[in-house]
C-alpha positions in Angstrom: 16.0 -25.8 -20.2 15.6 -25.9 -24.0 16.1 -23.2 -26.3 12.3 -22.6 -26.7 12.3 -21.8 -23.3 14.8 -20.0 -22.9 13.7 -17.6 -25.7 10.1 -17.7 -24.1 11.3 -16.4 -20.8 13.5 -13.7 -22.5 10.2 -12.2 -24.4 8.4 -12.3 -21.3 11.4 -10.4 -20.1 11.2 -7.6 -22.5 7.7 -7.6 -21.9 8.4 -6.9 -18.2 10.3 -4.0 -19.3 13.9 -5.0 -19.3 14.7 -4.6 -23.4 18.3 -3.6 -22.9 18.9 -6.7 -19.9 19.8 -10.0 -19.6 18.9 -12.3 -17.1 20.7 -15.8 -16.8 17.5 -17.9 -16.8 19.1 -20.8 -14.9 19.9 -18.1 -12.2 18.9 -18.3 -8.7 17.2 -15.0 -8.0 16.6 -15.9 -4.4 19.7 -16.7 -3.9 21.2 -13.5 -5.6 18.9 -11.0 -3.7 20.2 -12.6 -0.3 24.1 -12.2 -1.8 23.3 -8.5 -2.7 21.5 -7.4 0.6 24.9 -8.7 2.6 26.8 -6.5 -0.2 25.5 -3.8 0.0 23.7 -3.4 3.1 20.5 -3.3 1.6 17.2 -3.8 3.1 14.0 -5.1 1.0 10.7 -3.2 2.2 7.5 -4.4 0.9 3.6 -4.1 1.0 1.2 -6.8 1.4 0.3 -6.9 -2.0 3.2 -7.6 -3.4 3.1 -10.8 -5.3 4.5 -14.0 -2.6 7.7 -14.8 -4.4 8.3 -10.7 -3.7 6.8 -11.1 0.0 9.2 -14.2 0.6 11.9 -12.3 0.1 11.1 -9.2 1.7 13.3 -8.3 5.2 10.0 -6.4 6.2 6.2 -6.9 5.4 3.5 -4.5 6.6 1.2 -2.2 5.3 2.0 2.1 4.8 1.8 2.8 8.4 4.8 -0.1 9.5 6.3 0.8 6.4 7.0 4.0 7.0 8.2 3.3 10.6 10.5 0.8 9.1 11.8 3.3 6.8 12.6 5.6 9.5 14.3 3.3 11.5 16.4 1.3 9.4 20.3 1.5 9.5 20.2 0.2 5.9 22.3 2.1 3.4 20.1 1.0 0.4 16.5 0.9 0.7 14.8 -1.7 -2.1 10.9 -0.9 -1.9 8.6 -3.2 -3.2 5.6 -1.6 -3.2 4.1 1.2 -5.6 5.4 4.8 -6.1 4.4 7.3 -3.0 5.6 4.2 -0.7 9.0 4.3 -2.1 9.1 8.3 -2.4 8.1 8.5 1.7 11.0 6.4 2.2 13.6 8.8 0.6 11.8 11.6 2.1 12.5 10.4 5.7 15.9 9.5 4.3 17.2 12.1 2.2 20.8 11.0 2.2 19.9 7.7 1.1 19.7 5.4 -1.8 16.0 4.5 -2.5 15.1 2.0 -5.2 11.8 1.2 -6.7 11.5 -2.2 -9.1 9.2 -0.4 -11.5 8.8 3.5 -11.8 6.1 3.0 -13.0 4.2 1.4 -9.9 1.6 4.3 -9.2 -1.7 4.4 -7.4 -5.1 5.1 -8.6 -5.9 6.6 -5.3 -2.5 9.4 -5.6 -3.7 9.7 -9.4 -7.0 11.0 -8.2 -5.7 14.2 -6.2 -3.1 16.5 -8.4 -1.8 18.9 -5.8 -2.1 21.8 -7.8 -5.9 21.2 -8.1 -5.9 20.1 -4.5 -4.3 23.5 -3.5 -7.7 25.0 -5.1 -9.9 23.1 -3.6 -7.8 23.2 -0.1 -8.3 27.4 -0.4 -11.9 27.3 -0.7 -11.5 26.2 3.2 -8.6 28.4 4.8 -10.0 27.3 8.8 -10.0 23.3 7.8 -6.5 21.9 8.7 -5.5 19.2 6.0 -5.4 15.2 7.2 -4.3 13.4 4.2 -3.9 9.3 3.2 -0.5 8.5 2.7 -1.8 7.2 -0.4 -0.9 10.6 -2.6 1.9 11.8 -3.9 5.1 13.7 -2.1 2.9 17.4 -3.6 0.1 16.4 -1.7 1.6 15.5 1.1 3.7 19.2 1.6 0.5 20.7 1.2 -1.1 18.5 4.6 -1.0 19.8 8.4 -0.7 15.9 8.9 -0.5 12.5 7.1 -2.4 8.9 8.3 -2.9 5.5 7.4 -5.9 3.3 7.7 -4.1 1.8 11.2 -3.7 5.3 12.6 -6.4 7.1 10.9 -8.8 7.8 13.7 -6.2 8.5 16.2 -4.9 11.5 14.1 -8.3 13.0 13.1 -9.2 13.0 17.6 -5.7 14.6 18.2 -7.5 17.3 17.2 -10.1 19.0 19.0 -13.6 18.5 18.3 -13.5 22.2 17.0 -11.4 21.8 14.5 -12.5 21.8 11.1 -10.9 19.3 8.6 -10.3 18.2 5.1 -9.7 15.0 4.5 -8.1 13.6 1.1 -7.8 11.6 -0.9 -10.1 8.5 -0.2 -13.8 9.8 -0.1 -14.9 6.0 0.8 -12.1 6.1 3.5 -13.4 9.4 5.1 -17.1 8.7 5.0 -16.2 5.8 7.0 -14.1 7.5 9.4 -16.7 9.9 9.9 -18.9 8.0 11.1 -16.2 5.9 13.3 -15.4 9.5 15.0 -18.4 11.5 14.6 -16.2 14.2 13.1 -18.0 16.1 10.0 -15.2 16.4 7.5 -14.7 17.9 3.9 -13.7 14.8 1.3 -11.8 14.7 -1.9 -13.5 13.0 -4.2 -10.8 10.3 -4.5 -10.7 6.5 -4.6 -9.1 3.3 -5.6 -9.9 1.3 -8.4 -9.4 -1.8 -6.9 -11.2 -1.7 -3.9 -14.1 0.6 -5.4 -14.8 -2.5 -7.4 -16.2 -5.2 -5.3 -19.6 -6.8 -5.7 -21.8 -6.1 -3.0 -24.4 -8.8 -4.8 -21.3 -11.4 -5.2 -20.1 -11.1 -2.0 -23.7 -11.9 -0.6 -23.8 -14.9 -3.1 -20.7 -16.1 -1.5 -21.9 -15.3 2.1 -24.9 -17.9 1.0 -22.6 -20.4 -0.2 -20.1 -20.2 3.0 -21.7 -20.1 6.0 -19.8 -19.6 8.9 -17.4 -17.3 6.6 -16.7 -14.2 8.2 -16.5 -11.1 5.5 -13.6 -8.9 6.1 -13.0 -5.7 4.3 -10.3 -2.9 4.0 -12.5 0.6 4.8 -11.3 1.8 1.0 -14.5 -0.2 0.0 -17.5 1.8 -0.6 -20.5 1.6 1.9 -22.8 -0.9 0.5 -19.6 -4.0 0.3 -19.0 -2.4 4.4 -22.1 -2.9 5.2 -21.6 -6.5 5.1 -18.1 -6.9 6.4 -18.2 -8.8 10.4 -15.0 -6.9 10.4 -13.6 -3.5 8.9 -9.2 -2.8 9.2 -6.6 -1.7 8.2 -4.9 -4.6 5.8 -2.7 -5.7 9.1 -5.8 -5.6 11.1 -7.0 -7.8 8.6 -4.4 -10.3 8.9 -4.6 -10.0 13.0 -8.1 -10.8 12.7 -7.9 -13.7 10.7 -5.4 -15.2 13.1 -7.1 -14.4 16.1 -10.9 -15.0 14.9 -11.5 -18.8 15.8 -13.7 -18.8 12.1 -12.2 -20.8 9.7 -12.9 -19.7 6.6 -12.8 -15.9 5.4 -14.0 -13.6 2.5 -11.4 -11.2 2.1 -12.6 -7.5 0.3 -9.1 -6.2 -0.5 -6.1 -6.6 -2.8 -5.6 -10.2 -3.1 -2.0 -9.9 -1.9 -2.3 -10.0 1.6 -4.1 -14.1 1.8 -0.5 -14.8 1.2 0.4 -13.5 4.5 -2.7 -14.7 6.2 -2.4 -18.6 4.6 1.5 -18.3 6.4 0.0 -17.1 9.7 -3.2 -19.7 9.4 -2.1 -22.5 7.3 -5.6 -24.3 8.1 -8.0 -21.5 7.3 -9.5 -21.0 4.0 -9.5 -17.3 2.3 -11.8 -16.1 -0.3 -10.8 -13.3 -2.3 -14.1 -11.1 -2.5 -15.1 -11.0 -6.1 -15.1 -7.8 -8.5 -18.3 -6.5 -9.8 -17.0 -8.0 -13.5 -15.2 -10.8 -15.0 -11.7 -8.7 -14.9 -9.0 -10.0 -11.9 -9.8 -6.2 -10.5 -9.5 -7.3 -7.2 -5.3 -7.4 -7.8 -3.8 -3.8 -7.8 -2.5 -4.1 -11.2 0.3 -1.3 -9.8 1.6 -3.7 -7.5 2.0 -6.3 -9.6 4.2 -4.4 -11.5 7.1 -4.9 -9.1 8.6 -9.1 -10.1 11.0 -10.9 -8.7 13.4 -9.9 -12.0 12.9 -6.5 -11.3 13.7 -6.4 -7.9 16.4 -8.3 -8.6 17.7 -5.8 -11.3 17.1 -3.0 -9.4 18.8 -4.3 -6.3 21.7 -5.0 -8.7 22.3 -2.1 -10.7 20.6 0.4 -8.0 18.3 2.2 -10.5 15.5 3.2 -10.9 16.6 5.6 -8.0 13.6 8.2 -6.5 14.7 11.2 -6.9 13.3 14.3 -5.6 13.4 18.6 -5.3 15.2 19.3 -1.7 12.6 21.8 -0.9 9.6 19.5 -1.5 11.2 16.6 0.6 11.3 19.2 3.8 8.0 20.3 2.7 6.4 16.9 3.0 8.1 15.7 5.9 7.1 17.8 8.4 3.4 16.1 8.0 4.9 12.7 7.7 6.9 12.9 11.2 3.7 14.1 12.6 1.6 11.1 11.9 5.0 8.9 13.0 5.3 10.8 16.5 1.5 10.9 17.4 1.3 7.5 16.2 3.8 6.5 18.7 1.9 8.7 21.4 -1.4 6.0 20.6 1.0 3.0 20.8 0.6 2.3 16.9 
């Protein structure tokens, strides 16, 4: 490699955050993340939209609901999450004794952004019958203030373990509980919450693409908002996405979520083709620009020198628990 180079990939470096570190650029970081998972009985977790040199590397792959059960279960003494912020922080919450690295601290999530629990706490007192069901997309506040926590996989199972009685708030994707509303027929309060990227797609693209690939079967994750589900053949969860797509005998697919997960679904159907559905502008909105924060350098570093550690008050880690091993055991009641 000449020096140019060399000096190239060492400002992209900084760039990526690392002013103080040094990366051998001849280094083989696939390699080196293998050596340090034997040495220190470490275990790489990451989401779908991770970017696929992360993914390849990855012990685990799912979305938050498998995550979380992976994070529960493993026997791992250091757990290396790829994936954004409340991911990694409901990974040390179900294991408090252990060592829980995140690449970049500063991998957040629109979608946690949009509920502050201190202004959720107002709004959640303005309804003292409603029991709380929240996304696991918010942060660790949020979640000690829930009755219980859900995913998009488990989401409907959690509101009906409730009776129909029950009165509930749900928080903090409005576009995710309008849809589950009408999936359950349960009236429910919404936080007026969302996520940039899949609040983004074209609903006039994605027809334009229908038109140009027929037989393409429109898939969508149910963060989208109404008028891109209104054209989806099939609305999931991002792994019931990727079951789809193997099972569906189409062959081509237009895919409304983060880009991230085609990865996965070109591995499972090497002969399919998968469009990523188009934002509403000429920005690459449709990647979670949070999750691409995490890079193979960085998880290497982090995996290496074991920082940037979560770290986090004893009292709100019981707090936010409780909800969390709720979802996980009636979860495992529904066979999810």
């Amino acid at each position: 490699m000449t020096d140019i180079n060399i000096a190239a990939a060492k400002i992209n470096l900084e760039k990526k955050g690392f002013l103080d570190l040094d990366i051998d650029v001849n280094l083989d970081l696939f390699a080196e993340i293998e050596r340090l998972k034997k040495e220190k009985n470490a275990i790489v977790l990451a989401h779908y939209y991770q970017e696929p040199d992360i993914q390849d590397v990855a012990d685990y792959i799912g979305d938050s609901l498998g995550l979380a059960q992976k994070a529960q279960s493993t026997s791992a003494d250091l757990i290396v999450f790829a994936g954004v912020h409340f991911m990694a922080e409901t990974a040390k919450i179900l294991n408090p004794h252990k060592k829980v690295v995140l690449p970049d601290l500063k991998a957040g999530c629109s979608l946690a952004d949009s509920a502050p629990a201190d202004l959720f706490q107002k709004f959640k007192d303005q309804y003292p019958d409603h029991v709380v069901i929240t996304y696991i997309n918010c942060s660790a506040g949020m979640k000690a203030l829930s009755d219980v926590i859900c995913t998009s996989s488990n989401a409907e199972a959690i509101i009906n373990s409730f009776p129909p009685e029950q009165k509930i708030i749900f928080a903090p994707d409005k576009n995710l509980g309008a849809y589950l509303i009408k999936k359950t027929g349960r009236p429910m309060v919404l936080w007026n919450g969302s996520c940039i990227v899949h609040e983004i797609f074209s609903r006039e693209k994605i027809t334009k693409l229908k038109l140009a690939n027929p037989g393409a079967k429109v898939i969508a994750h149910p963060e989208c908002e109404e008028p891109v589900l209104e054209l989806a053949d099939y609305i999931g969860s991002t792994s019931a996405l990727l079951k789809y797509t193997q099972n569906n005998p189409a062959t081509a697919f237009i895919v409304a979520t983060e880009s991230g997960i085609i990865h996965q679904m070109q591995i499972q159907a090497p002969f399919k083709t998968f469009i990523p559905a188009p934002p509403d502008n000429m920005c690459a909105c449709n990647d979670c620009p949070y999750m691409k924060l995490n890079t193979l350098e960085k998880l290497y570093l982090c995996m290496e020198y074991e920082e940037p550690q979560i770290i986090m008050q004893e009292h709100l880690m019981k707090a936010a628990k409780k909800p969390i091993e709720r979802m996980l055991e009636i979860s495992r009641q529904a066979g999810l």
